[in-house]
C-alpha positions in Angstrom: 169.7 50.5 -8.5 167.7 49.9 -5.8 168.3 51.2 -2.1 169.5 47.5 -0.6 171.7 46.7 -3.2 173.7 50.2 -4.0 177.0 50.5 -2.3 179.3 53.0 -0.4 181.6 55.0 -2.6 184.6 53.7 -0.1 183.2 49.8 -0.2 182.4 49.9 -3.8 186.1 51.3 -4.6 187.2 48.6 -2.6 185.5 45.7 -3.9 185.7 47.0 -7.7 189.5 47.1 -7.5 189.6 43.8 -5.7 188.0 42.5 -8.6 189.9 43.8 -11.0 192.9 42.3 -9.2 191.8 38.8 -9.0 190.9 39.1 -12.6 194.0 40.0 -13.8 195.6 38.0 -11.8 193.5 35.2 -12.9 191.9 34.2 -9.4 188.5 35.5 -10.0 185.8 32.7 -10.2 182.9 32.0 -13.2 180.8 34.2 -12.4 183.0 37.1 -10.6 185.5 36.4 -14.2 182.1 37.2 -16.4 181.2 39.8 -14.7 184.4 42.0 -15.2 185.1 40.6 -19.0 181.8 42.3 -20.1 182.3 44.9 -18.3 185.9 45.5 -20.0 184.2 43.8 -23.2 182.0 46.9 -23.4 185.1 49.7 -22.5 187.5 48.9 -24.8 190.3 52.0 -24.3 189.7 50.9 -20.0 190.4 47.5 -21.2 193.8 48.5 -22.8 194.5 50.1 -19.7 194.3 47.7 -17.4 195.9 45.5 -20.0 198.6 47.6 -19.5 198.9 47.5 -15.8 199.2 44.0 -16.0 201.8 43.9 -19.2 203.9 46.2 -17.4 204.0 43.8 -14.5 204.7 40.5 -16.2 207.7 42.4 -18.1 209.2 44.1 -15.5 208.8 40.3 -13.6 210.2 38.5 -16.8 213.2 40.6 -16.5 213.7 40.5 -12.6 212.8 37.1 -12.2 210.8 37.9 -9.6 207.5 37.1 -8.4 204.7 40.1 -8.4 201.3 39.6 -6.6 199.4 41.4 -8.9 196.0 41.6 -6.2 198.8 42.6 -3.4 200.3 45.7 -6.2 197.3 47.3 -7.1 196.1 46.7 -3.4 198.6 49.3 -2.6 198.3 51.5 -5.9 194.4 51.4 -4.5 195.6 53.2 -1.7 197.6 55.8 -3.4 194.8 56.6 -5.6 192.1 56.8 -2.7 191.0 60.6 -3.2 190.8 60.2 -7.3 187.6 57.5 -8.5 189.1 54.4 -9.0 186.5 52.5 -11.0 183.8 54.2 -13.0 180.5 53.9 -11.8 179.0 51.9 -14.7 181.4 49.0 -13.2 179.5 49.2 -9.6 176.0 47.8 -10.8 177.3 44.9 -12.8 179.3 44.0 -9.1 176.2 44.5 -7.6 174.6 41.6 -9.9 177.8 39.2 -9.1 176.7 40.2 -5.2 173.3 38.9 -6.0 171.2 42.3 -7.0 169.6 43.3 -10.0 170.7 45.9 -12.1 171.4 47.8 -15.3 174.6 49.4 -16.7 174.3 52.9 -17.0 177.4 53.6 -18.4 178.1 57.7 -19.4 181.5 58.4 -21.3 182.1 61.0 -18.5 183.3 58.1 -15.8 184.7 56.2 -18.3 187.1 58.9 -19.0 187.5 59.9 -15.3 188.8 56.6 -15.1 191.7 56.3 -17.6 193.5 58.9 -15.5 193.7 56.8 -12.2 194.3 54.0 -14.6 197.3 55.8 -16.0 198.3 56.4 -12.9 198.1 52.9 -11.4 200.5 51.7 -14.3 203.1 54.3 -13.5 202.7 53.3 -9.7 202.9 49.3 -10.1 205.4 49.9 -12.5 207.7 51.5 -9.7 206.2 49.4 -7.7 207.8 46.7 -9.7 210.8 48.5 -9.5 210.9 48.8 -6.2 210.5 44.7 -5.7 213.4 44.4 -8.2 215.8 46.4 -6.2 214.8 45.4 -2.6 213.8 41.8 -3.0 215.2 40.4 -6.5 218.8 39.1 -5.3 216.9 37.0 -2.6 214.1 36.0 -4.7 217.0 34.1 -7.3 219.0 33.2 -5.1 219.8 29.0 -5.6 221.1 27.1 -2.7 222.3 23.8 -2.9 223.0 21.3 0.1 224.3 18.0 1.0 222.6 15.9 3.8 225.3 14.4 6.8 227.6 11.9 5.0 226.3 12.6 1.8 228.1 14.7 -1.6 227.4 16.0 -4.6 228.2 17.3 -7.8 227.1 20.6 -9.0 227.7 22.0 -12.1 227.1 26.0 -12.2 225.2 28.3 -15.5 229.2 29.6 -15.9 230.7 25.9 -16.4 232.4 25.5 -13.3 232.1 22.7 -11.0 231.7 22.2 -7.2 231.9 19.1 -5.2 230.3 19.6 -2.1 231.1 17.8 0.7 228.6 15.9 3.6 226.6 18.5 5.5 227.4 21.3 3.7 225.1 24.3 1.9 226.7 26.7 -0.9 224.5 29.8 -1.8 225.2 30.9 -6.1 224.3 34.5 -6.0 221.6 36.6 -7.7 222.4 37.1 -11.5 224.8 34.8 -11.5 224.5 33.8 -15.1 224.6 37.2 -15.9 228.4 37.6 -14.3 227.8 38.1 -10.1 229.6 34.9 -10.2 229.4 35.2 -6.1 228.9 32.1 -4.4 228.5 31.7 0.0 229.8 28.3 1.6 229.0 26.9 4.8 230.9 23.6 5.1 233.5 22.3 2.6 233.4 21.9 -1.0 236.1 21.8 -3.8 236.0 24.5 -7.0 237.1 23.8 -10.2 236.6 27.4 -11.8 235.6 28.5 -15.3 238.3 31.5 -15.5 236.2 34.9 -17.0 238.9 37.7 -16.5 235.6 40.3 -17.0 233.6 38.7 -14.3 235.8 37.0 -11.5 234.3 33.9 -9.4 234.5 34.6 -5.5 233.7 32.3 -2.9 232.6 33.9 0.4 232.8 31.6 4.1 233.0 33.3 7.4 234.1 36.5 6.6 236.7 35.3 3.7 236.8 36.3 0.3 238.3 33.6 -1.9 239.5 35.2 -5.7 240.0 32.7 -8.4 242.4 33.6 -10.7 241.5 31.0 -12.8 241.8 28.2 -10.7 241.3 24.4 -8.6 241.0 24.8 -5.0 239.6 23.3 -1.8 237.7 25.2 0.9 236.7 24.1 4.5 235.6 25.4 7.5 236.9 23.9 10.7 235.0 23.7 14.3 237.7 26.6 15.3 236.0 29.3 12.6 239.0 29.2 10.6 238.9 29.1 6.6 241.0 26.6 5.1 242.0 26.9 1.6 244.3 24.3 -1.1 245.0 25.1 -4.3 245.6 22.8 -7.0 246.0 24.5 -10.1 246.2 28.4 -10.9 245.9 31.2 -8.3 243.5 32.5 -5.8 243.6 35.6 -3.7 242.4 35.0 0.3 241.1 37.8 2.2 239.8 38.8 5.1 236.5 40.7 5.1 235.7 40.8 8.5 237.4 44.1 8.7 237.8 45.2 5.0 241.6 46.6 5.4 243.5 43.5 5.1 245.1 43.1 1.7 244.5 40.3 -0.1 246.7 36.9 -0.1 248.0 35.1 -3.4 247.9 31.3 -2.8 249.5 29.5 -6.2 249.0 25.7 -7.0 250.4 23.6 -3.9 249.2 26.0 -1.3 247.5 26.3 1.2 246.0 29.7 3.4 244.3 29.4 6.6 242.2 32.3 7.6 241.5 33.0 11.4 241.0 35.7 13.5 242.1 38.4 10.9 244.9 36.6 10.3 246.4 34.5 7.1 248.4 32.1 7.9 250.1 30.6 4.1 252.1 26.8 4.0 254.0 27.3 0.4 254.0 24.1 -1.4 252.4 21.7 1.3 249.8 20.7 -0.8 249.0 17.1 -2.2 246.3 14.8 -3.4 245.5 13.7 0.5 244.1 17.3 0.8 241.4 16.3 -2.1 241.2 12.7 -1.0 237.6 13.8 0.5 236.4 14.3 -3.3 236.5 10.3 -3.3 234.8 9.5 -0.4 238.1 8.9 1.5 239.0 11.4 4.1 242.7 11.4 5.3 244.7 13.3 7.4 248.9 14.4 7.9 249.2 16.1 10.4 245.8 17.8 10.8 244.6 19.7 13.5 241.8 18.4 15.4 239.4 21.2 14.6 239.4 20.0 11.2 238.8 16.2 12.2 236.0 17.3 14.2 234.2 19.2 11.6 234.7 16.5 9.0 233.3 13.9 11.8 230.3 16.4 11.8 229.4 16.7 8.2 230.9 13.3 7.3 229.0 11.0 10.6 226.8 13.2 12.2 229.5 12.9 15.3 230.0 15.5 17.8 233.4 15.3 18.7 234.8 17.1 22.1 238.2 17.2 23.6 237.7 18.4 27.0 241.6 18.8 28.0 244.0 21.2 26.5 246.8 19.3 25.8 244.7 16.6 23.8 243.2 19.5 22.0 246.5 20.4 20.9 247.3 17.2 19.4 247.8 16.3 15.8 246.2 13.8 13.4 247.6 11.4 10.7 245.5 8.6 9.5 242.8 7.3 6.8 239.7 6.6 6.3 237.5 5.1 3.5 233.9 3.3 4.1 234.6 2.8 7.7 231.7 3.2 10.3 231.7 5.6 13.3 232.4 3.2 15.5 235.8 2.5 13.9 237.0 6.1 12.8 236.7 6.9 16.5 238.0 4.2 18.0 241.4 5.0 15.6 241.3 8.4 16.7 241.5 7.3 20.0 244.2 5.2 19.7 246.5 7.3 17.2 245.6 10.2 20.4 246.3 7.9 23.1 242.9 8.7 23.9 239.7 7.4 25.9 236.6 7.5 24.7 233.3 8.1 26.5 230.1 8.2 23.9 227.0 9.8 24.7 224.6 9.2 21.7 225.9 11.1 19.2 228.3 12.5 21.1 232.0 11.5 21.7 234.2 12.8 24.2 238.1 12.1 23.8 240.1 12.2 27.3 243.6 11.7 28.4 244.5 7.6 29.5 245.3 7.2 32.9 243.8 6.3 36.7 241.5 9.2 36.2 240.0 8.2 33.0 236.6 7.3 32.4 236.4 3.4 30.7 234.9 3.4 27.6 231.5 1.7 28.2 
């Protein structure tokens, strides 16, 4: 090999592996792919080897259904390696070629067995490696999230059998390994559960810092603009909990309740339940008596409507009414008037205020 062509131990190391990676990882081009596959053509036991480096990967990602960069792994197995030879020399002049030189392979059975042992030791290393990505990043990386636009649901049914209707504007998270029993799901926003019971592997819903435990079970659970957790059971039993600080015992809700969760606090109406509470899985929503955190959340997800109650008293005030393919316009315009409210709209936004002299006239 001539003087212009011949490379630095360090760079050749470098670009060798490089090489190596992109082929295995099937990213190397023509010429760059030709060059290597004669090279491993002509060193058969190396060519198991590496092989095996890359087997080991493609298992270990089968199982973790994860994704490996196989350049990025032995990248880092290159570095752990960097004071053994980490490609025989009789690779370097055939690089050299792909680079543009001329030269021969002088291959000696000395390097080549020189380099079975950093081989051998790259497998063991990406194979922890693998490991490594399985127990830091293999929950997030199969993680399935599924999320409903503003005024929009949907219908999901999960690997175990059980179904969730998920309500306008609202995103639930199915847990890593959920098909193989971490039946743990996260909701933001509202959705209604109709569980597959599995005694061995229990479903649990998780929503601002509640745990809900079916027991083999139908239930509701919504978030309101308050923080609280609002849960309705239709059939079966759940268990509500507080997780925020991981003393409180659990709750048992039975068909008919219903278990609001806030501040630490669970708050359980026995037998209050009815088919209003579910009306939302229609398309309907409808109200007795509900707080206006809970109309103003559902206005959110269901309208896109921010709604704000600037006085206290008016905050404190109950709603009972229905709603089915009305517009905005005329679900606020009923709130108003079952409130005794004003309204003053801003976009988007809507602000309800005590009637009277000192009121601002809708516009």
């Amino acid at each position: 090999m001539s003087d212009e062509i011949r490379l630095s131990a360090a760079s050749a190391s470098d670009a060798d592996w490089d090489a190596l990676a992109r082929f295995m990882a099937g990213e190397s081009d023509a010429v760059e792919s030709a060059v290597v596959a004669q090279w491993l053509a002509t060193h058969p036991e190396d060519a198991a080897l590496a092989a095996l480096v890359k087997a080991r990967a493609e298992r270990a990602v089968t199982r973790s259904e994860i994704s490996v960069d196989t350049e990025q792994a032995l990248a880092a197995v290159r570095s752990r390696l960097a004071e053994t030879p980490s490609m025989p020399p009789s690779m370097t002049p055939l690089m050299a070629v792909h680079r543009g030189g001329a030269a021969t392979e002088t291959a000696a059975p000395r390097s080549a067995r020189r380099w079975r042992g950093p081989l051998f030791a790259a497998a063991a290393a990406l194979t922890a490696m693998v490991g490594i990505a399985q127990w830091r990043g293999g929950n997030r990386a199969t993680e399935r999230v599924y999320s409903t636009p503003v005024g929009q649901r949907d219908s999901v049914t999960l690997s175990d059998g059980s179904t969730v209707v998920l309500a306008p504007g609202s995103r639930l998270t199915v847990a890593s390994g959920f098909s193989r029993g971490n039946r743990d799901v996260t909701l933001e926003g509202a959705a209604f559960f109709d569980v597959k019971h599995d005694g061995a592997h229990p479903f649990v819903v998780h929503s601002r810092g509640a745990e809900i435990r079916d027991i083999g079970t139908a239930f509701s659970v919504k978030t309101d603009a308050k923080g609280r957790v609002l849960v309705a059971v239709t059939h079966g039993i759940v268990a509500l909990r507080d997780t925020s600080t991981g003393s409180a015992a659990p709750v048992e809700l039975r068909a008919g309740d219903r278990g609001v969760l806030q501040a630490g606090t669970v708050a359980v109406a026995r037998g209050t339940v009815t088919d209003e509470d579910m009306a939302w899985t229609r398309g309907q929503l409808a109200y007795r008596d509900a707080p206006l955190a809970e109309v103003q959340a559902d206005l959110r997800r269901w309208y896109g409507i921010e709604l704000l109650v600037a006085d206290a008293a008016l905050a404190q005030r109950t709603l009972t009414a229905s709603f089915r393919g009305d517009s905005a316009a005329q679900v606020v315009q009923v709130i108003a008037l079952a409130l005794g409210a004003e309204v003053v709209q801003r976009g988007d936004t809507i602000l309800l205020q005590p009637q009277g002299p000192g009121s601002t006239p809708h516009p």
